[in-house]
Backbone bond lengths (Angstrom), bond angles and torsions (degrees), N, CA, C in turn:
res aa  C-N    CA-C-N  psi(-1)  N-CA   C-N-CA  omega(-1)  CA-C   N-CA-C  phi
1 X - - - 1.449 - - 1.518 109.10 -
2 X 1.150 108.35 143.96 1.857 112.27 -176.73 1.465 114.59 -110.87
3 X 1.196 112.20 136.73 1.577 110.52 168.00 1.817 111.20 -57.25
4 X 1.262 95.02 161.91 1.454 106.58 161.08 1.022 116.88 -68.77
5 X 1.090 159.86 -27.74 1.582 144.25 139.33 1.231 112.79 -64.45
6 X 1.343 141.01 -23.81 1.915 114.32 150.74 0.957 115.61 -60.26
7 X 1.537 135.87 -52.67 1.280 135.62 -175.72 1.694 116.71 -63.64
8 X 1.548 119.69 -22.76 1.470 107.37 156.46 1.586 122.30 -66.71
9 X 1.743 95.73 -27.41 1.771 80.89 -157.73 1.863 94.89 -99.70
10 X 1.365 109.48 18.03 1.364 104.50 176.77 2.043 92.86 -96.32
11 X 0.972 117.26 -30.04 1.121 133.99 161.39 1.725 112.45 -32.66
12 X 1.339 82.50 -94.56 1.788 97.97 171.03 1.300 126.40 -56.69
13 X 1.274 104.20 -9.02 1.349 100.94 153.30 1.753 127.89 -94.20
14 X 0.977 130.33 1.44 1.068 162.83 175.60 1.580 124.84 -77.92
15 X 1.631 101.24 -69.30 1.612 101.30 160.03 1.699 104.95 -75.56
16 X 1.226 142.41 -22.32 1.541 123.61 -179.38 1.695 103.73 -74.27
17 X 1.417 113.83 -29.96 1.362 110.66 179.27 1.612 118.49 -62.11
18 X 1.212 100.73 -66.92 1.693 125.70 179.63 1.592 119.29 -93.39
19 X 1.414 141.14 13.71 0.737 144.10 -133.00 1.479 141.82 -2.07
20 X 1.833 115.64 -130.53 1.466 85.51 -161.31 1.661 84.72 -102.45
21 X 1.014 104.40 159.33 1.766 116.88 177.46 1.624 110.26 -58.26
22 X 1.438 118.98 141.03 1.644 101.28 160.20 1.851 91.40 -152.65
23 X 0.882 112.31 33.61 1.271 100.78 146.37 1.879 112.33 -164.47
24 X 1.535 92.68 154.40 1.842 101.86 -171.54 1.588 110.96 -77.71
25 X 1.538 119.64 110.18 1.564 122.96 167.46 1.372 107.05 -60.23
26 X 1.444 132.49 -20.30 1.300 109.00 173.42 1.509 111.72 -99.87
27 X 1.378 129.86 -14.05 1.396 102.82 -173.54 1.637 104.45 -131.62
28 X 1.586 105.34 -2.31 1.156 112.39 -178.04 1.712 135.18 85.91
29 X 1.267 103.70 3.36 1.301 114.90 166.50 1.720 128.34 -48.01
30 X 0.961 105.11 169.10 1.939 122.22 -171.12 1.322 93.94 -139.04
31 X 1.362 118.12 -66.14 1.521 128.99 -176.60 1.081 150.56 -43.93
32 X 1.414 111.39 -24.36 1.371 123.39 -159.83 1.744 104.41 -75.47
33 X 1.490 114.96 142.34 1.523 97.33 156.01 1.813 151.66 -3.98
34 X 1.831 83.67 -54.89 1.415 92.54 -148.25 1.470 98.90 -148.35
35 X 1.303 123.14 125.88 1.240 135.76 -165.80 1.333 105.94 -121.73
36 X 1.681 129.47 110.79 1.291 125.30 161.36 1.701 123.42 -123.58
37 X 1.072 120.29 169.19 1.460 144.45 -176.13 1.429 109.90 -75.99
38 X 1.271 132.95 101.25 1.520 129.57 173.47 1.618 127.86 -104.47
39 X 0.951 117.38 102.85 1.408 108.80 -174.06 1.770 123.75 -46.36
40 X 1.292 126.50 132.03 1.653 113.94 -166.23 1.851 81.28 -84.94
41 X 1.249 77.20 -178.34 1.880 114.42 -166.86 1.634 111.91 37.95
42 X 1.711 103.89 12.24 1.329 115.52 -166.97 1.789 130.81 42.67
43 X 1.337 92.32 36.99 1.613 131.49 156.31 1.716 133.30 -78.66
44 X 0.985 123.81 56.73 1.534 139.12 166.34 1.192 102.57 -18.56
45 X 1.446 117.76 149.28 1.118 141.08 150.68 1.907 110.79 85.19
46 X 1.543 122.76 7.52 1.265 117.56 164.12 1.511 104.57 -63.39
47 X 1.774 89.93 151.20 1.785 82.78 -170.78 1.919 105.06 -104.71
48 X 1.660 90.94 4.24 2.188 92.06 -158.97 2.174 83.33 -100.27
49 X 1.772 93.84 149.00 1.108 97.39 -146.95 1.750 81.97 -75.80
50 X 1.167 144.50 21.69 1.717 134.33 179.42 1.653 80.79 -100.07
51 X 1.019 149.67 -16.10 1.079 137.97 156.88 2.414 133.71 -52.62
52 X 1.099 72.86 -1.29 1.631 95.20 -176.49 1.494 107.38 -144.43
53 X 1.738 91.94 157.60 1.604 99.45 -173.97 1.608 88.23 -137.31
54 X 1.592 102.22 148.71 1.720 114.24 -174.42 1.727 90.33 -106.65
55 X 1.427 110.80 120.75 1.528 120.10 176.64 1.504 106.76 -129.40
56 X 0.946 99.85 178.58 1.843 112.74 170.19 1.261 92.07 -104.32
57 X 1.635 88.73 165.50 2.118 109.93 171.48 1.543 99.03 -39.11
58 X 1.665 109.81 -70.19 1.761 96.80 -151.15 1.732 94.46 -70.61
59 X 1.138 133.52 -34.42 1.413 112.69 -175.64 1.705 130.59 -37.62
60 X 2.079 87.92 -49.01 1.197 116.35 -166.94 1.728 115.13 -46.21
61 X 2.043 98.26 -54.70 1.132 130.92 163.87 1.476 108.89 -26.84
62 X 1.520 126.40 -64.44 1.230 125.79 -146.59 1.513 95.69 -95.31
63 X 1.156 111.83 -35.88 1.615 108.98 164.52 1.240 123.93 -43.29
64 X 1.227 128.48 -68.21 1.708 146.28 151.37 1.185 101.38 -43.97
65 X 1.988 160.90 22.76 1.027 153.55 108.13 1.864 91.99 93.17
66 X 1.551 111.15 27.35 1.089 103.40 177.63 1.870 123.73 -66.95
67 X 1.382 105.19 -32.76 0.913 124.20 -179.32 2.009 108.38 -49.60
68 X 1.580 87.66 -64.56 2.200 99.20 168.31 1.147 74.70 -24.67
69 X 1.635 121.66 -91.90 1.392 127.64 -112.60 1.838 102.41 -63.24
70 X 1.040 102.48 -26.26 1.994 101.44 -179.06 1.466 95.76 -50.53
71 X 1.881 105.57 -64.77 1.348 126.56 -155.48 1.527 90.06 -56.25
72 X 0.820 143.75 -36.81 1.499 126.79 -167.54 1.309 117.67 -95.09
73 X 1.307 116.12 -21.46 1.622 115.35 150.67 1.590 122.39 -65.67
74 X 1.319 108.20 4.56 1.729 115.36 -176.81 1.660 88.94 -110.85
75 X 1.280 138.13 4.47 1.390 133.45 -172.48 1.399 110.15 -59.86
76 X 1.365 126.39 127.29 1.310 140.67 -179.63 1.629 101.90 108.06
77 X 1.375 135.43 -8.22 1.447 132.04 -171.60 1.645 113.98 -129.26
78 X 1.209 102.34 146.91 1.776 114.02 -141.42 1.301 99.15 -110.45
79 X 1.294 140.17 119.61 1.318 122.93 144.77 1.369 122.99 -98.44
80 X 1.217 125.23 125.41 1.750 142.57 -172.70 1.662 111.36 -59.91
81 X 1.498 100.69 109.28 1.560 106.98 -158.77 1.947 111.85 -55.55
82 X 1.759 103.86 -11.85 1.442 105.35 161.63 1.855 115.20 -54.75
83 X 2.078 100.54 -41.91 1.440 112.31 166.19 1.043 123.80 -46.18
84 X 1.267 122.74 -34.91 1.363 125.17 -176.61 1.424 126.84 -94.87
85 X 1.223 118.29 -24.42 1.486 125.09 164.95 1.349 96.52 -72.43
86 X 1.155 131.64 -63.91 1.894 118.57 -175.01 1.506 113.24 -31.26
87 X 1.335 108.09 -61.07 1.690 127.07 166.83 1.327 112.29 -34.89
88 X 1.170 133.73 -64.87 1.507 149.28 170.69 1.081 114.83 -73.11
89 X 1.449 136.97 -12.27 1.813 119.10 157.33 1.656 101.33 -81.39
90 X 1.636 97.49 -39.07 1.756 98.13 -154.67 2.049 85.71 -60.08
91 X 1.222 110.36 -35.71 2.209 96.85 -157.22 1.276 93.69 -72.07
92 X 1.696 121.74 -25.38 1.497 115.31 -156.86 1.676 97.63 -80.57
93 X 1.207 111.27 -39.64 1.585 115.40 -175.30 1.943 104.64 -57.85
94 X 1.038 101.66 -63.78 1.653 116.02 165.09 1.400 121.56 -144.80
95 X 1.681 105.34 117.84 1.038 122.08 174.85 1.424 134.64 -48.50
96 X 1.669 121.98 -41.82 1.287 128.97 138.46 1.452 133.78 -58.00
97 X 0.961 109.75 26.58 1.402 115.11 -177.43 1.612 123.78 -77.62
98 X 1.313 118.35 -24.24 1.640 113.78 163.88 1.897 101.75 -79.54
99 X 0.710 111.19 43.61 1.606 129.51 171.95 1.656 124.75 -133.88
100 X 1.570 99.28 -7.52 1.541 122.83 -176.08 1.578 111.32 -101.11
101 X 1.240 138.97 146.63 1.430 124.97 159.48 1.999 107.78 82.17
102 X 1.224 86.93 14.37 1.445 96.80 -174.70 2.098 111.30 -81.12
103 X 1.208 126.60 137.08 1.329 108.28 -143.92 2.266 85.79 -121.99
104 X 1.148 88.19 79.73 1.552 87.71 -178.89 1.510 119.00 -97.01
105 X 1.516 113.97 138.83 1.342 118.70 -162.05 1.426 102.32 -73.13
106 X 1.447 113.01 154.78 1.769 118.79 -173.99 1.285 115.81 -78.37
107 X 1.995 115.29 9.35 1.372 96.76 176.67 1.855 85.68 -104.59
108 X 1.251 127.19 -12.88 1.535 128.56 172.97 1.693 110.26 -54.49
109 X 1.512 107.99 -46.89 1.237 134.14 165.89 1.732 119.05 -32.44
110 X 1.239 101.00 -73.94 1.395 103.42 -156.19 1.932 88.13 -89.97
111 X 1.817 126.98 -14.86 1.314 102.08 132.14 1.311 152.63 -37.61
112 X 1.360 113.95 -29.48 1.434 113.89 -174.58 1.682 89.08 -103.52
113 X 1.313 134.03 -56.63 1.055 99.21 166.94 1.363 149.96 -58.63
114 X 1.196 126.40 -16.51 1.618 124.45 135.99 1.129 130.60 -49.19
115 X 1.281 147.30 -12.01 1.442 157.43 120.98 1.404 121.85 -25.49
116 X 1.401 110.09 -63.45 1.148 115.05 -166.60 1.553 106.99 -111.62
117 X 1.307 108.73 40.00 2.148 126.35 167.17 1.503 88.16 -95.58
118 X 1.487 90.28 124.94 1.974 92.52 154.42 1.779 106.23 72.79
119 X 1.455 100.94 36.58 1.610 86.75 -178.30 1.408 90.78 -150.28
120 X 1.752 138.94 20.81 1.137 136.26 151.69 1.706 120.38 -54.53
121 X 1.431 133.32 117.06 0.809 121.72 163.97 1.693 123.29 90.99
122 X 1.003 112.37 -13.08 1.685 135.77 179.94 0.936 100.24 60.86
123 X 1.591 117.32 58.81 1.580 118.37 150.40 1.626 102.67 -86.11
124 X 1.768 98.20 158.91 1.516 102.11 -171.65 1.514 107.84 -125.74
125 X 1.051 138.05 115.48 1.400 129.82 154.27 1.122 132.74 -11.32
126 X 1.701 132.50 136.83 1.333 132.88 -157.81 1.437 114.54 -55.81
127 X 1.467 103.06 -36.61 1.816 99.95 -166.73 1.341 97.67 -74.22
128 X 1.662 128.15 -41.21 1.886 125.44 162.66 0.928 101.72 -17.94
129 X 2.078 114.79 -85.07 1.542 106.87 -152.25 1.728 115.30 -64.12
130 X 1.255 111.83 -32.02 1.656 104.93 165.43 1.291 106.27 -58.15
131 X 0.876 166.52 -71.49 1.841 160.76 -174.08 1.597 106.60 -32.81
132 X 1.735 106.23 -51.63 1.387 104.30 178.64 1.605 112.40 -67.27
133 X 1.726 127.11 -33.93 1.034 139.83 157.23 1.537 113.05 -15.44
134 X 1.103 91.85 -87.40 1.770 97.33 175.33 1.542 125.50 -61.98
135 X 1.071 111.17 -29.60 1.067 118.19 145.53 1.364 126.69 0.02
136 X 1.422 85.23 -88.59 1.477 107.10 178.92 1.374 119.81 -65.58
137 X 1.351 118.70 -58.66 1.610 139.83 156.73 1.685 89.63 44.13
138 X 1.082 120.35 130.16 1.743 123.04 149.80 1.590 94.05 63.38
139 X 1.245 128.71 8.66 1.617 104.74 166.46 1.525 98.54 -130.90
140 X 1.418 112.20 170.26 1.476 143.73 -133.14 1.411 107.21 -130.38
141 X 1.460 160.39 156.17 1.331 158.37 -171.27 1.279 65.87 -159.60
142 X 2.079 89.12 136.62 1.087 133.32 156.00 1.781 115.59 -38.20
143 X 1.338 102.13 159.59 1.875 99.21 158.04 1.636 114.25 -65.67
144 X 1.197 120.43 -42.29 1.243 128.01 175.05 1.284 121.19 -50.43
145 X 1.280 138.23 -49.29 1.463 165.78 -147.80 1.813 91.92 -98.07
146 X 1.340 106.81 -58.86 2.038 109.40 171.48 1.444 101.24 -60.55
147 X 1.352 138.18 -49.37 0.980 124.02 -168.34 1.709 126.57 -73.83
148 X 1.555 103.62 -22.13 1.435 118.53 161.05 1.425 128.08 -83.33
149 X 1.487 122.22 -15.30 1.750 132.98 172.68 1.786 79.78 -85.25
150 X 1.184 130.33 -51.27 1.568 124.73 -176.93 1.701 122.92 -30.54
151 X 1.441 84.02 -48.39 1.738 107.46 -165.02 1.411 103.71 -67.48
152 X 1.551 94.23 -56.32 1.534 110.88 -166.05 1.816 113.32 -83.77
153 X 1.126 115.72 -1.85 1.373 111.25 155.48 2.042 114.42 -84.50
154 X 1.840 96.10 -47.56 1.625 91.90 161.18 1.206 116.33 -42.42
155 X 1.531 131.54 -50.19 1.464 114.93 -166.93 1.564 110.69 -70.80
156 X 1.461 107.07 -40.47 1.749 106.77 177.05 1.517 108.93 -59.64
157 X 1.159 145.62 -1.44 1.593 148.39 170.90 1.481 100.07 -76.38
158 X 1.873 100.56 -67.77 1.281 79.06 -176.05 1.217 149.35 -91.32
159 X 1.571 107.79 17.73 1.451 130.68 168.37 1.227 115.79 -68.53
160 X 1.523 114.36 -32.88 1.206 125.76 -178.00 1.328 110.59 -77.62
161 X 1.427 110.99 -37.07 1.448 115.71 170.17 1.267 121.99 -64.38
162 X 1.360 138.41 -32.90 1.446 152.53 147.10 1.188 91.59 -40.03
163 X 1.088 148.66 -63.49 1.383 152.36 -128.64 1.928 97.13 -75.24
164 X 0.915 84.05 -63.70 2.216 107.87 -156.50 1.738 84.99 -63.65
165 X 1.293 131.89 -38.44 1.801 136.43 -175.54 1.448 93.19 -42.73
């Protein structure tokens, strides 16, 4: 058994070796969020890369039998297989769906929309870019650094230009 600091740095050693994962050997994904490194036979510390498998989060999960392990901390409690088909049409129809039908009060409301005013795109408000202004004051960016705010303002043009079509 490994501590939590072997098991990170057997980890980190892992993505610095082979890098970072972006696609799932078991189900074949591109998409998913989140791409991690799983050790097979769930044996740490092989160093040859047939010793590891590249999965996504939920693969990873079901690989590591995390899922059992919930279900068996629910041991002694029943859900009614009518329960479970409701559960399984409602996720299959939409997967975000305990995110639907949600009954939030209008001062929660115009919280989250005050949050998220003025934060499309990482534009900043006038008194921001004056703060960043001085900021800067008397210093210099590399050629490298101009040539990458260069790029990456070109690409925000023409995103924006995609955008307004």
């Amino acid at each position: 058994m490994h501590t939590k600091r072997e098991y990170h740095a057997i980890h980190k050693w892992v993505r610095k070796t082979y890098g970072k994962p972006s696609l799932c050997e078991h189900c074949g994904t591109t998409e998913a969020k989140r791409f991690e490194w799983a050790a097979k036979d769930h044996v740490l510390g092989g160093k040859r890369r047939e010793d590891w498998l590249r999965l996504c989060a939920t693969c990873h999960k079901r690989y590591d039998g995390i899922a059992d392990k919930v279900r068996a901390s629910r041991t002694g409690k029943t859900t009614s297989e009518a329960t479970k088909a409701k559960i399984s049409a409602t996720l299959t129809a939409n997967p975000y769906s305990h995110w639907t039908g949600k009954n939030l009060s209008e001062t929660h409301k115009q919280a989250i929309a005050k949050t998220l005013t003025g934060q499309k795109r990482g534009h900043y408000t006038a008194e921001h870019r004056l703060k960043i202004g001085k900021a800067m004051r008397g210093k210099t960016h590399t050629e490298e650094t101009k040539s990458r705010m260069r790029e990456s303002q070109r690409r925000r043009r023409e995103q924006e230009g995609k955008d307004a079509e």
